[in-house]
N, C-alpha and C positions, 0 to 999 in steps of 0.2 A: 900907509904902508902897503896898501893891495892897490896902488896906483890907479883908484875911481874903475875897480872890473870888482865883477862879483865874483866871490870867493868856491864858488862852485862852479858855474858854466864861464867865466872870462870874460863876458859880458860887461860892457862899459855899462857902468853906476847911472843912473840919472839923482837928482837931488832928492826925491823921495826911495832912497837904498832904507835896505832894512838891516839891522844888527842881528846876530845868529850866537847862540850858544852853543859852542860846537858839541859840549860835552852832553847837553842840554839840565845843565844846573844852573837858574836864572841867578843865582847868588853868586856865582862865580865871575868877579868881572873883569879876573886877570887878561890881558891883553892876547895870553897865546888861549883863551879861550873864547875870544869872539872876531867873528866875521862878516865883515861887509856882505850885504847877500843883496839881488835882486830880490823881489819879493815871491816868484814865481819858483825859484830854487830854496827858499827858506820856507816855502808852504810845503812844497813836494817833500824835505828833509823832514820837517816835524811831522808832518804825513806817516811818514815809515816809519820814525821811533815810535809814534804815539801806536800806531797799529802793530810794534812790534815785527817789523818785515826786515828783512835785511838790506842795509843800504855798504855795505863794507864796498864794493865797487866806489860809490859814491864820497865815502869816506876818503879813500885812499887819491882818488883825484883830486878832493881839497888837500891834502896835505901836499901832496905832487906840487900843484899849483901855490899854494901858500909859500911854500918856499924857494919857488923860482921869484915870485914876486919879492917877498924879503930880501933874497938876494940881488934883483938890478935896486933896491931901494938901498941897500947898502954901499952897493956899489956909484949909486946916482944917478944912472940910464935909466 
């Protein structure tokens, strides 16, 4: 669905992509809760929850991005 780009910078996937918890509840494994990530955006992201920092910039870019991608996938482009 995020057409092999990671779910935070755009970045085309290579085959070792990493999976992201957006909400970061690892039980959670509903579909609108995880993210293709490179691995150097899904370190940075657990970085700032775990240290408590504010990532809401970063936040709202994944969602930006999350749903332009849903959208050509629905669309088929």
């Amino acid at each position: 669905r995020q057409l092999a780009m990671c779910g935070y910078c755009q970045c085309a996937l290579c085959d070792a992509f990493e999976v992201d918890h957006v909400n970061e509840c690892r039980y959670d494994d509903r579909d609108s809760n995880l993210a293709a990530t490179c691995a150097l955006c899904h370190a940075i992201k657990s970085r700032h929850v775990r240290l408590r920092r504010d990532w809401t910039h970063m936040r709202a870019a994944l969602q930006r991005n999350l749903c332009q991608v849903q959208d050509r996938w629905r669309s088929g482009s």
